[in-house]
N, C-alpha and C positions, 0 to 999 in steps of 0.2 A: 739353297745351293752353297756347298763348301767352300774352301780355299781352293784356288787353281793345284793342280796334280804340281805342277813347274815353276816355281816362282822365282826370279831373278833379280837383284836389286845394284843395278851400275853407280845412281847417286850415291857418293859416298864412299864407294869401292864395288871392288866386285864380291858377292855373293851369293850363290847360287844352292836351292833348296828342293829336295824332289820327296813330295807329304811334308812331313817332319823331320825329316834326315837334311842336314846340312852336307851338299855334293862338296867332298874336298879331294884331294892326292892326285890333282890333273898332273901331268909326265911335267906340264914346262908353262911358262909364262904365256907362251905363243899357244897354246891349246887353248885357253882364259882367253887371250886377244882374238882366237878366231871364235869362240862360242859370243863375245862381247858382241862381234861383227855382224853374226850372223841373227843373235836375236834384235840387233836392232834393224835390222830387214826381213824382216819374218815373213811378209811374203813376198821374197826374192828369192831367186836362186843363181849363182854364179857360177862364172867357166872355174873350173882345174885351174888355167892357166892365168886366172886372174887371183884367187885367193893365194897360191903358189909364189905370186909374184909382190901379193902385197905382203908375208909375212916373211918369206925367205928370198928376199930377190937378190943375196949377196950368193947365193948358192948356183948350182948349175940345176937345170934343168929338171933331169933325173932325181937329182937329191930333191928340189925344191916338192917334187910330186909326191915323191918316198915319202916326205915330212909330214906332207897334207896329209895323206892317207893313214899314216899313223896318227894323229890329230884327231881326225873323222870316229877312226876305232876309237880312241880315246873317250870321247864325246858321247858314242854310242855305250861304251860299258858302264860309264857313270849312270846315265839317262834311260840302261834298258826295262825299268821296272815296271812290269804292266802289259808287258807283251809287245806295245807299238815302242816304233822306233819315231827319234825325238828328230835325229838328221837323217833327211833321206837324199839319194847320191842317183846318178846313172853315170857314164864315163865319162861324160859331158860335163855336167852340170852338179853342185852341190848348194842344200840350203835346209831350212828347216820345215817340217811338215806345217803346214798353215792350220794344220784343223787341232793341233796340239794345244791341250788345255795347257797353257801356259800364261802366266802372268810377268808383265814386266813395269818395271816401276817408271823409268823412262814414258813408253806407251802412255800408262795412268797419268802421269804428269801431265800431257801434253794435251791428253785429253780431257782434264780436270782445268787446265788451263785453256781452252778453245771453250769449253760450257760458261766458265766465267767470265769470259771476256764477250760473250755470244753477244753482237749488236754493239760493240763498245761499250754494254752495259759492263758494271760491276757484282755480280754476283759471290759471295763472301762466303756462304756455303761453299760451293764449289771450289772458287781462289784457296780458300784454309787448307781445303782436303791436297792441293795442289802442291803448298807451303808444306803439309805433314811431310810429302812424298819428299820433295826435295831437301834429303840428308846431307849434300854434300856437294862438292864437284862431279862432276861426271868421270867414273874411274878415276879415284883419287886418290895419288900415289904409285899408278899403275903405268910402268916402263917395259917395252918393248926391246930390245939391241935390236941395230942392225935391221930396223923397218922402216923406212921416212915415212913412204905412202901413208903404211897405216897409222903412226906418229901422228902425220898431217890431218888427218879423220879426225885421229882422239882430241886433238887441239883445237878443231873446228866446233868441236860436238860439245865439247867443256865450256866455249867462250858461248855459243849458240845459245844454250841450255843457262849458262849464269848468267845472261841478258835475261832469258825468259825469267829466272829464280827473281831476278832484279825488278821484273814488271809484276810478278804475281805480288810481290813485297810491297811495292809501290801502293799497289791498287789498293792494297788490304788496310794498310796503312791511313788513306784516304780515306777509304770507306772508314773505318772505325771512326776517325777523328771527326769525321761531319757526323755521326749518330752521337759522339761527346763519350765514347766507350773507351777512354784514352788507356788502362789496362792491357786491353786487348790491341790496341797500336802499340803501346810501349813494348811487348812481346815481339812483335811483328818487325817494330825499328831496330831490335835487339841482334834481330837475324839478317836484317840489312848491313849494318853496320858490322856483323861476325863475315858474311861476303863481300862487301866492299869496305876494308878497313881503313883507305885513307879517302874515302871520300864524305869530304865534310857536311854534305848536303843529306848524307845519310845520319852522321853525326848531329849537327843542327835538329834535322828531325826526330831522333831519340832525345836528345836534351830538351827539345819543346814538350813532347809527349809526358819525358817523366816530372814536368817541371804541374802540366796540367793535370796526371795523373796523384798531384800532392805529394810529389817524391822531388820535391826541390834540393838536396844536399844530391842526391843524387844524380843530379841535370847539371850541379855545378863537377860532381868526380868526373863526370864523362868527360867536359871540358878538361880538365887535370888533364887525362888518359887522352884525347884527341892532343894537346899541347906535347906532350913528352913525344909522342906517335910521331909526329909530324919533324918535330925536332929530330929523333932519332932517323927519322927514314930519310926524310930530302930535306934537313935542315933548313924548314922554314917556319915562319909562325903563322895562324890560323889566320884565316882573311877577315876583312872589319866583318862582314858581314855576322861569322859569328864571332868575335869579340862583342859586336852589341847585345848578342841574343843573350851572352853570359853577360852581362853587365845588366841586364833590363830582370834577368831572372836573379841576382844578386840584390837587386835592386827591390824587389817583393819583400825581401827580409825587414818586416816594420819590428821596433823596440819594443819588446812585451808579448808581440807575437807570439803566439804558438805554432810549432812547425809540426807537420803529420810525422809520425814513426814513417820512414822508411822502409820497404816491403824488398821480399826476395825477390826470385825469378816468377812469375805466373805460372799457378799451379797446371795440371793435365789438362789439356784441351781435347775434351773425348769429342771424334768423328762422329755426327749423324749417319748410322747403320739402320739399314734392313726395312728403310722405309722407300725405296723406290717405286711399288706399285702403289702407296699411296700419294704419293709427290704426282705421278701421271694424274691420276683422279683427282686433285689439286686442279693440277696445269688446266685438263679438260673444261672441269667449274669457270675455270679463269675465262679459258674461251670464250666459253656461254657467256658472262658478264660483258665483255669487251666488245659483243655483238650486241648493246646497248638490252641486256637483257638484266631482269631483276632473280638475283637466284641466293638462296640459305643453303651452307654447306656445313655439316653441323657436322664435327670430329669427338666422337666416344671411344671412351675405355675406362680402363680403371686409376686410379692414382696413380702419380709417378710413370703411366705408359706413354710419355714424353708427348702427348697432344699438343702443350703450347708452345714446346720446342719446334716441333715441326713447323705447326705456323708459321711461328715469327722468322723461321730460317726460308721457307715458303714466302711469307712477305718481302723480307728483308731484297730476297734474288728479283722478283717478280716488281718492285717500288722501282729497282736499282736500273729495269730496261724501259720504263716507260712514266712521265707523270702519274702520279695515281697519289690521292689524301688518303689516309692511314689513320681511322679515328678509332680508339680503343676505346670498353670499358670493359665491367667484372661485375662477379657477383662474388660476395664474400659470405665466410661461416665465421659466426663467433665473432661480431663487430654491430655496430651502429647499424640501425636500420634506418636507410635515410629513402625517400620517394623516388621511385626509379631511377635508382644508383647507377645500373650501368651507363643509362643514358645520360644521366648526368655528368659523369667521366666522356663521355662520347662527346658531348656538348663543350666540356671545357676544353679537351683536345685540339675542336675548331678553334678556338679561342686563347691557345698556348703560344703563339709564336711572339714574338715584340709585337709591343703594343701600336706601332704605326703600318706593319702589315696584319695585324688583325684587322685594324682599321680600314685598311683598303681592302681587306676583303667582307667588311660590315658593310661596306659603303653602298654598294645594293642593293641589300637586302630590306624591301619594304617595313617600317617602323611597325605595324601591325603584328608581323611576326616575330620583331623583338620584343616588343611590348609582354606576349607570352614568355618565350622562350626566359628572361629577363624572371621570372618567376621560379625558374630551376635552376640559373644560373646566375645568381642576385652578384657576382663580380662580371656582368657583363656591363652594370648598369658605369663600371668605373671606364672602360669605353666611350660608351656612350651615356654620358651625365643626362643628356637631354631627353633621353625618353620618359614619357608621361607614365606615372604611378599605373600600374595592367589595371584595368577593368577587373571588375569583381565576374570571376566563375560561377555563376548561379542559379544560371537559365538548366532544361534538356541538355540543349546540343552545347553546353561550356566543353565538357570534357572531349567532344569530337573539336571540337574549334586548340583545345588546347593542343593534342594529337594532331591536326591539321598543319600548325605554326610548324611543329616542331619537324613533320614531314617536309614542309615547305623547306625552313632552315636547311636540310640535308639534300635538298635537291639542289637547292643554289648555289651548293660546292660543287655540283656535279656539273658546272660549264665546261661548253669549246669540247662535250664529249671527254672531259678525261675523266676516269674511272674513280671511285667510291667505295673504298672498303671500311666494313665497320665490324671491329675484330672484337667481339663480347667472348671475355675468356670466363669459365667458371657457371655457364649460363643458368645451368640447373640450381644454384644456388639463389638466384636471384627469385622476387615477391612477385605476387602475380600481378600485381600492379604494371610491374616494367613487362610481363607478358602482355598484359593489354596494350600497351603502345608498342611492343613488337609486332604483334597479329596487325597494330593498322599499318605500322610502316611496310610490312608485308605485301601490303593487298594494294597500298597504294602508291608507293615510291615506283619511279621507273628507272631506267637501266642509262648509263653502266654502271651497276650496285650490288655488290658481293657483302652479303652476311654471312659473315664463317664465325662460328662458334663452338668452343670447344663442351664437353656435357660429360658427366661421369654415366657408365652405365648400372643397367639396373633400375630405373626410375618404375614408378608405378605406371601403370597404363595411361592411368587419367593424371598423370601430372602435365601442368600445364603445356612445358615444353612440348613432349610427345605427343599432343592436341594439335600444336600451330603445326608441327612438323607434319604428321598425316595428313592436315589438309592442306599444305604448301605440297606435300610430295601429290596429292592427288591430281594438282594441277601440272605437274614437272616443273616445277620453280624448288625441289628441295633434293638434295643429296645427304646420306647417312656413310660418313665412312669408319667404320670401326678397328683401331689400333689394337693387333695383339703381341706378346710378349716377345723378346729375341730371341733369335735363333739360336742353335751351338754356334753357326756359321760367320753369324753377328759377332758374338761374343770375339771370336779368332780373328775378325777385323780387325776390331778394338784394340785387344791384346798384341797384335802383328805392327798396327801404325803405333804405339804407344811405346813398346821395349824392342820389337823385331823378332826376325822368326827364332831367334834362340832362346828367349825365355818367354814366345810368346805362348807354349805350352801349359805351360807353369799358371800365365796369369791367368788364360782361357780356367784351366780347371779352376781355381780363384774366383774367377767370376760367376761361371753358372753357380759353383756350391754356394757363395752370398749374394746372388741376386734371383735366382732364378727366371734370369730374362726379362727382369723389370728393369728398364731403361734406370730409375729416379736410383735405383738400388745396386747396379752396376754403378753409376756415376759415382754414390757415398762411398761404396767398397774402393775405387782409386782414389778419391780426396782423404780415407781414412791411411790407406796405405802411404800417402804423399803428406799429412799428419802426422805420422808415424816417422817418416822420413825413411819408410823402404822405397817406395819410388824414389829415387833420387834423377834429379835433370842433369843431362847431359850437354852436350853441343850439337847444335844445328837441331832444335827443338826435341831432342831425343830425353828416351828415358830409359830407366835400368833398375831392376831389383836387386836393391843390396844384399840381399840374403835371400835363403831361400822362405817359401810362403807356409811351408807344411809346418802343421801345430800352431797355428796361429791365436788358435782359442778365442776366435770372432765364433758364434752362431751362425749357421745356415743358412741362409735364405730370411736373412730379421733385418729388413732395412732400419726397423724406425730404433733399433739397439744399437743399428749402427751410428747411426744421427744421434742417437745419445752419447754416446763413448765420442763421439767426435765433438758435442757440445761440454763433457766431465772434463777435456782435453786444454779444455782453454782458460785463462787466467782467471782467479774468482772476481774479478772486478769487470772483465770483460764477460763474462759469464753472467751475473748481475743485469749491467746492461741490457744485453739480448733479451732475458728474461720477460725485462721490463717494456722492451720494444714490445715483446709477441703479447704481453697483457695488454698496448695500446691496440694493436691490429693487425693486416698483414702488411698494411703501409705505415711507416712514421714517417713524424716532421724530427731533425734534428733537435729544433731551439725549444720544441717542446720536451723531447726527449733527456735533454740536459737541465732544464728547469723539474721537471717529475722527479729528475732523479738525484737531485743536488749536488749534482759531483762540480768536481772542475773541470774547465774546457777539455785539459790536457787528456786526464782518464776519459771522459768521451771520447777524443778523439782517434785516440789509442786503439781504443775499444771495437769503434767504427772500422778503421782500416785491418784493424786481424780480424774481425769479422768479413769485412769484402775480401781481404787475401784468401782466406777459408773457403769462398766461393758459400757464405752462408747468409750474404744480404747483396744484395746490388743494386744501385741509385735508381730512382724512380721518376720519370717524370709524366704528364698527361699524356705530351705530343708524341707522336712516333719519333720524328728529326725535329726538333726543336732549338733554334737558337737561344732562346730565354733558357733550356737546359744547358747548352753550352757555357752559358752565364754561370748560372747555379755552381757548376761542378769547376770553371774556371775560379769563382770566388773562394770555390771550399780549398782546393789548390792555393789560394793565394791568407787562407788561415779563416775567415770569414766562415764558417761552421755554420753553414743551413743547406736549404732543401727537403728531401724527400728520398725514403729508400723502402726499399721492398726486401723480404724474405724471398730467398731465389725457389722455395716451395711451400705452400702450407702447411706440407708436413715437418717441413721444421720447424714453424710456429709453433704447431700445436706439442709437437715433443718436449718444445720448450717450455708450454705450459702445462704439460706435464709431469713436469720434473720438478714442478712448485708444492708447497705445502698447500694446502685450500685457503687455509687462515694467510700466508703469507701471501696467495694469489689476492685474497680480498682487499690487504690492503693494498697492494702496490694500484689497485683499479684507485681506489680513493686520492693515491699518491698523482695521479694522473686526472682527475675528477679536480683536483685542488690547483692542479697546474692549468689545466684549463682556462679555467676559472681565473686563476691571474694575468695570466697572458692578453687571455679575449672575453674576459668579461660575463663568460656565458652565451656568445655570438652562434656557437656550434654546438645547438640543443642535442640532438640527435647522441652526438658525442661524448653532450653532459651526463644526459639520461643515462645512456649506458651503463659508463662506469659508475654513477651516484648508485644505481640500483644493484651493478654487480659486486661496489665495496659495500652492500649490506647499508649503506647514507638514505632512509626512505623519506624523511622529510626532505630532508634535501633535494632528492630522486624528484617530487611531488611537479616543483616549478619548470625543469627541463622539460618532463614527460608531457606534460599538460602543452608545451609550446611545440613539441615535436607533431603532438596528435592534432594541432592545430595549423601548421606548417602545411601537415600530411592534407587536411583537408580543404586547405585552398589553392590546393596541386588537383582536386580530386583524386587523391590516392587510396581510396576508401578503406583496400585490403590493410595499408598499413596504418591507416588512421586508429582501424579499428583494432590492431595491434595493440598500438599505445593506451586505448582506453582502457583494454581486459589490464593491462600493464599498471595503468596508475588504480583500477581495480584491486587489483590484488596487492599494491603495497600499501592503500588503504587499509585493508584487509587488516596488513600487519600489524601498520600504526593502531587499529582500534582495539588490535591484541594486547598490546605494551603500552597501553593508554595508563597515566598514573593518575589520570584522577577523571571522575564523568565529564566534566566541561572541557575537555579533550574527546573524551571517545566518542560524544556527542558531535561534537565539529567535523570529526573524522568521518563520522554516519550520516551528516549532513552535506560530506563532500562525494562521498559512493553514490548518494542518492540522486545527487545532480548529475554525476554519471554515469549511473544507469539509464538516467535520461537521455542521455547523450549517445550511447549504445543502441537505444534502443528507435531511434531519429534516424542514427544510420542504418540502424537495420529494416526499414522503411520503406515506401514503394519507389522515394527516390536515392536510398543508399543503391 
């Protein structure tokens, strides 16, 4: 479905658009006041004698009707395109056709803001879409003569409206700050503070935000600019309350420190478009769960068609109206193969919060099943010290006993009835090992237990995935909802909330030509233009194309050309970096990232934040809401340079390692193999193997590999046990290649031959 036929936008001012043609050359001011009037009553209809009397009541009678009626015509010649008429009249009564496709921004507002607030929940999807809409004051700048009445309305409707502007702000604010998304608050406080400019609490709260966003020089200007403000307007000074806050954030500044580069305004904040019938079939799933049922909701497409977007804007609304645990994991490409990773991720999730409510929530939970569990999650054992070395896996039924613990663990979050999502993104990627303990938790976990997982399409019939799914759909315990591309309709969403309907033309053609309705490829195509610095920011979250878009000599429809020209774009030192992150994974640790790469703090630092300004890494943590993240990202703000960050898509990783030499990709893996290595001694085999084997290091490779496949197999993870054997198989292989002398190649032949034995054990009546 299009753009409404009528569009009208009062936040801000008045504006008024019928298609693509911007309505302008109303006769008078008071023609604009009665069209403002009457679409914000759209379905009302008034006397003659009252519209008469609220815009001309200084007139007689006659003349005040004479007025109307010329008005009315007015109204009508702008709006008659299309055959229907826009104001319909009898001699009675005048108002607007109710069935008229018309959009009002007001209307969207109110009703963006009533979904977000639905329950006193917080929902942030919603709230944002609410914040886009809200440009401005309501008719801003727009003066009547000689109307109290309607004066009185316009004044009611401005304060009305920048109360609600003040609550969606609020909320949003909130919500960001407790997920520790302080970026996206400081944006939000931006716009508080642009509507209420002398209120300090607004102030206070942008200065906390940019001070945790690691933008502290920044936290102190605001102070500056709140001090002069206050001075100049009502000649007073800032209250203690915030003199301490500036005093406490001054106060961070340690001697030798390093302080993060300062960032501009946050780049395009694109609307989730065009996915409402899947959100419904979402919500639906939800239901099912919440009736204490067990149900897989398994969300496919192709790359970049914003599946995990949706989700997590999906969770985020849905966490925000009712208790519910949020345990995520992944499957990744072109990384460590560690024994059912996603679950692993899942497992530490539970285990992510400060460590004396982890502890209240272990505290139940039967020693037996930690005793497992404690075997995939060996940082569980720093909780709880006291648990007994796990019994050896050896028996038949270990691997059901192991499966068992780990179902057990995921039900005893699910007390008192509140809900249990477990968000496995990337799923198709994952070993079939973690399909194995998928299929039991499947069959045996009970409700309320939502597994949503996102899956690329295309897989082969018999891959695993599409196995557990047909027989969970045979039962109706599974949902398939499949994501396709955007609309032109989408597209003019996008383009409308982001510049307005005056150059929303412009960008629409923009976009379909370089995305062709891939969500990942619309997004690059605005960060490249905002790159570029033809989008330029506005006020009141607005934006504008500085020039025009034609001949731009971007490609077609190329997102991953674009994701390169937007990666050629950035400094070679921070360019460097990134490089080097996407050859660790699609998650890095910081402190490894600065040891692999021998810079100094500062260039990392540097590095890091025009990377998150780019919208081309953003911090990472297990938890959904985690306070130990709060910690993390408050520390990096206060110069303390650790944690964890993620690549905001794969495809930017891998473009990135793309854009490497092969020989120069090999060594940066070594460069990372060696860091390892010094940091932790070799603790994270998995990690070692990889890179020893991908920088071409095969003896070295030898020791990791060999503990990886033995890790893997007192997990029972056989699929990936058996990974690692063909693996130190064949770097054998190599060594007996490049053997310099026989009492080498010999050792090397004597070490394939043990495992061959070893392969061949697992591949056995009990592998």
């Amino acid at each position: 479905m299009g753009l409404s036929k009528i569009r009208v936008r009062l936040l801000g001012g008045f504006e008024a658009w019928s298609g693509d043609r911007q309505v302008g050359g109303f006769e008078s001011q008071k023609v604009r006041a009665l069209m403002a009037y009457l679409v914000c009553h759209r379905r009302r209809a008034f006397s003659r004698d009252h519209l008469a009397g609220l815009l001309w009541p200084e007139s007689d009678p006659e003349a005040a009707r004479h007025a109307l009626r010329q008005a009315v015509y007015n109204l009508r010649s702008k709006f008659a395109e299309g055959g229907s008429a826009l104001v319909v009249s009898n001699h009675l009564e005048i108002g607007l056709d109710p069935e008229a496709d018309l959009w009002l921004d007001v209307e969207e507002f109110e009703s963006a803001l009533s979904r977000g607030t639905e329950r006193e929940a917080i929902d942030s999807h919603h709230l944002s879409t609410a914040a886009q809409l809200y440009r401005g004051e309501f008719l801003a700048g727009f003066f009547v003569r000689d109307s109290p009445e309607f004066e009185e309305w316009l004044v009611g409707e401005q304060v009305r409206l920048r109360e609600a502007a003040v609550e969606v702000l609020r909320k949003l604010i909130e919500s960001y700050q407790r997920r520790g998304e302080y970026r996206f608050g400081v944006h939000y406080a931006r716009r508080l503070v642009a509507i209420e400019p002398l209120s300090e609490e607004a102030h206070r709260e942008l200065m906390r935000l940019c001070a945790l966003a690691g933008q502290r020089s920044r936290a102190l200007a605001q102070y500056e600019k709140l001090l002069n403000l206050l001075q100049d307007e009502l000649g007073v000074e800032p209250l203690a309350e915030t003199r301490a806050l500036y005093e406490s954030i001054l106060a961070e500044a340690v001697e030798g420190e390093a302080t993060a580069r300062d960032t501009g305004p946050i780049g395009p904040l694109i609307p989730l478009v065009g996915r409402q019938e899947t959100w419904a079939l979402l919500q639906e799933d939800w239901l099912r769960v919440i009736e204490a049922q067990v149900h897989l909701t398994l969300v496919s497409g192709e790359d970049g068609i914003g599946k995990t977007r949706l989700i997590k804007s999906f969770l985020d609304a849905t966490t925000s109206k009712r208790r519910t645990t949020v345990l995520k994991g992944r499957g990744y490409e072109l990384s460590p193969l560690v024994p059912y990773q996603p679950f692993v991720e899942v497992l530490r999730s539970a285990l992510a919060e400060e460590a004396e409510t982890a502890e209240q929530a272990l505290a139940g939970i039967p020693g037996e099943i930690l005793e497992d569990v404690v075997r995939l999650v060996p940082e569980l054992r720093d909780l709880r010290p006291d648990l007994p070395s796990p019994r050896p896996l050896d028996s038949p039924e270990a691997r059901g006993r192991l499966f068992s613990s780990v179902c057990r663990f995921l039900a005893e979050l699910c007390q008192d009835g509140d809900p249990l999502i477990l968000f496995l993104d990337d799923l198709h990627l994952a070993d079939r090992d973690t399909f194995g303990l998928l299929a039991f938790l499947e069959a045996h976990l009970e409700g309320p237990i939502w597994l949503v997982a996102t899956a690329a399409t295309g897989l082969n019939r018999d891959h695993p995935l599409n196995q557990l799914f047909r027989s969970s759909e045979k039962n109706g315990r599974a949902t398939l909802l499949r994501l396709e591309r955007l609309e032109a309709s989408d597209l003019e969403e996008v383009a409308a909330v982001l510049v307005g309907e005056a150059q929303a033309a412009e960008l629409t053609g923009f976009l379909a030509e370089h995305s062709a309705g891939l969500p990942l490829a619309m997004a690059e195509a605005i960060n490249l233009l905002w790159d570029e610095g033809v989008l330029a920011a506005g006020e009141a979250g607005r934006w504008s194309l500085k020039h025009s878009l034609a001949g731009s000599g971007l490609p077609p429809a190329d997102f991953e050309e674009m994701i390169r020209l937007r990666i050629r774009r950035l400094p070679n030192s921070t360019r460097r970096l990134a490089a080097l992150a996407a050859v660790m994974g699609h998650c890095f640790e910081v402190h490894l990232l600065q040891e692999a790469a021998d810079e100094h703090a500062v260039v990392v630092e540097v590095g890091l934040e025009l990377l998150l300004e780019r919208w081309l890494i953003r911090q990472f943590a297990h938890s959904w809401t985690s306070t130990r993240r709060e910690r993390d990202i408050v520390l990096w703000a206060r110069g303390a340079r650790r944690g964890s960050f993620e690549f905001a898509h794969k495809r930017i990783r891998s473009a990135l390692c793309g854009e490497l030499n092969p020989l120069r990709r090999q060594a940066m893996h070594g460069q990372v193999a060696a860091a390892l290595e010094r940091l932790r001694g070799g603790r994270n085999c998995e990690a070692l193997a990889y890179h020893r084997v991908a920088a071409g290091e095969w003896e070295q490779a030898l020791a990791p590999l060999e503990e990886a496949m033995e890790r893997a197999l007192s997990v029972l993870a056989e699929e990936t046990a058996r990974h690692y054997c063909e693996q130190i198989t064949q770097v054998l292989d190599r060594l007996m290649a490049a053997a310099r002398n026989d009492a080498k190649a010999e050792r090397w032949r004597g070490e394939r031959e043990r495992m061959q034995e070893v392969m061949e054990r697992m591949a056995g009546p009990s592998g």
